[in-house]
RODO-2510 file (C-alpha; in nm, 4 decimals, decimal comma):
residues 102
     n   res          X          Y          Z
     1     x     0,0000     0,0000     0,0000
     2     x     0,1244     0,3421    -0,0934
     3     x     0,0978     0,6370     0,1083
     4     x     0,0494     0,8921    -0,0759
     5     x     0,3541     1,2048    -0,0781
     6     x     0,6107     0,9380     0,1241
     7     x     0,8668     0,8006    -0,0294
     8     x     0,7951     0,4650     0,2254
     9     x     0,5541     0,2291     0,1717
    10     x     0,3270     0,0774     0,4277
    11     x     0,4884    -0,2606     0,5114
    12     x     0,2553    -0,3772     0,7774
    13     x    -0,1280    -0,4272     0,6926
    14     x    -0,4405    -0,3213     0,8804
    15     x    -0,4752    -0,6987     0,9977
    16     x    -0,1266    -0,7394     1,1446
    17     x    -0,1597    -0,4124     1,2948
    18     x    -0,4830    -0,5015     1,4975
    19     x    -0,3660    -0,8734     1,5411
    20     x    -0,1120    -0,7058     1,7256
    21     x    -0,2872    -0,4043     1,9191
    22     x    -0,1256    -0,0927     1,7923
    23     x    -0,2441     0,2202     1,8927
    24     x    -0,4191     0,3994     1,5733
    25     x    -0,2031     0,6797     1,6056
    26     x     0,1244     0,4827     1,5424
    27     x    -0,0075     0,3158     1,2676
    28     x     0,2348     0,4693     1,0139
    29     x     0,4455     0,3880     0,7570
    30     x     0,7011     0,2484     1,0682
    31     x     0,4320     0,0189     1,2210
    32     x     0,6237    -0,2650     1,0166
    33     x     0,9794    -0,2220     1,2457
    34     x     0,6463    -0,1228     1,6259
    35     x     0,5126    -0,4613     1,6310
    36     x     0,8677    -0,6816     1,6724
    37     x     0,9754    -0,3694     1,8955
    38     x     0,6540    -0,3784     2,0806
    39     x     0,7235    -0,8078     2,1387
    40     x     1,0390    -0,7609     2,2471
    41     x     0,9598    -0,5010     2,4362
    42     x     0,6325    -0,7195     2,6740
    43     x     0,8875    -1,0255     2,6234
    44     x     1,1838    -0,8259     2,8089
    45     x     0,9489    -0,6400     3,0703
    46     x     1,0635    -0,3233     2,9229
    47     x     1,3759    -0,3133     3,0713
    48     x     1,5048     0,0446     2,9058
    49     x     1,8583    -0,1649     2,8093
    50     x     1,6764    -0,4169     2,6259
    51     x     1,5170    -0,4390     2,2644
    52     x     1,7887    -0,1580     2,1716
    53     x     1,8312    -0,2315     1,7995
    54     x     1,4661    -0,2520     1,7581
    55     x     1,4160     0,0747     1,9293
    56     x     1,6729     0,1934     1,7550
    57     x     1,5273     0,1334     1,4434
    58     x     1,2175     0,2393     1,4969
    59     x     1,3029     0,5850     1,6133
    60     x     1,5301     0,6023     1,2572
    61     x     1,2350     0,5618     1,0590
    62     x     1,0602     0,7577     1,2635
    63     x     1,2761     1,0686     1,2377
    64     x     1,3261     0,9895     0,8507
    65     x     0,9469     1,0676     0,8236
    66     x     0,9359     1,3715     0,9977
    67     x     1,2667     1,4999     0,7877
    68     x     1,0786     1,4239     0,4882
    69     x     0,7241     1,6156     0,6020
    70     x     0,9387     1,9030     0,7172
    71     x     1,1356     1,8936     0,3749
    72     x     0,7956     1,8708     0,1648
    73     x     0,6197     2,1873     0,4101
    74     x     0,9543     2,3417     0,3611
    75     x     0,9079     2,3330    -0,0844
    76     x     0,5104     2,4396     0,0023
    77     x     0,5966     2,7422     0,1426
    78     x     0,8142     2,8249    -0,0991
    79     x     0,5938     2,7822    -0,3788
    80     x     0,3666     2,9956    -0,1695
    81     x     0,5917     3,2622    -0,1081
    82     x     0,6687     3,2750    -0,4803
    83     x     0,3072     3,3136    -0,5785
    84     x     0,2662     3,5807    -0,3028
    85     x     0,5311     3,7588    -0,4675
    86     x     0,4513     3,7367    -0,8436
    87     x     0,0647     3,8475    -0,6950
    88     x     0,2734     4,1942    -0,5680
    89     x     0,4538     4,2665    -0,8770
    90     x     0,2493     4,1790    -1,1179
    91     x    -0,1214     4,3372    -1,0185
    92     x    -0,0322     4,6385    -0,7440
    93     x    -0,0301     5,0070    -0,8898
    94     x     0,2793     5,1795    -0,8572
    95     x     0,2625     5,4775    -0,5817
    96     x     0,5152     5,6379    -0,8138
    97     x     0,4302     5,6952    -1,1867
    98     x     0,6653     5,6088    -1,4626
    99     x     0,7720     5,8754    -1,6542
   100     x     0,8534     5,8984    -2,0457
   101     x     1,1696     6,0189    -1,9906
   102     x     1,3013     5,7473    -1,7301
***
């Protein structure tokens, strides 16, 4: 399944996600790398030194999608900003006139 603007696809499906009880809001494009990180974690009694390479990599492809949101509000702003200005130039009456001479 494709999400659209991400460059990740969803790995995990909507079964294996409520097979194995993850909250709706995590249920992102990283919900693939949650549910063996979530195993480990009940199998280990989340002991914070335990389960580090799956937390690990779960909070990589976590910050990897908020670098790319950031990155794609970054180029919409820009486009905006560029519109705004081409709006000012382009339709706004000049407070002073153009002569022949200049």
């Amino acid at each position: 399944m494709e999400v659209e603007g991400s460059s990740k696809k969803m790995l995990a499906t909507q079964e294996e996600m409520v097979e194995n009880k993850v909250p709706i809001p995590y249920r992102d494009q990283c919900a693939y790398l949650l549910i063996p990180l979530n195993k480990c974690r009940q199998a280990e009694f989340y002991l914070p030194w335990k389960c580090e390479i799956e937390r690990h990599s779960y909070e990589k492809c976590e910050y990897e999608l908020v670098m790319e949101r950031m990155l794609q509000m970054q180029k919409i702003r820009e486009e905006e900003a560029k519109l705004k200005q081409a709006g000012k130039q382009g339709g706004s009456i000049p407070l002073i006139p153009k002569t022949a001479n200049a």
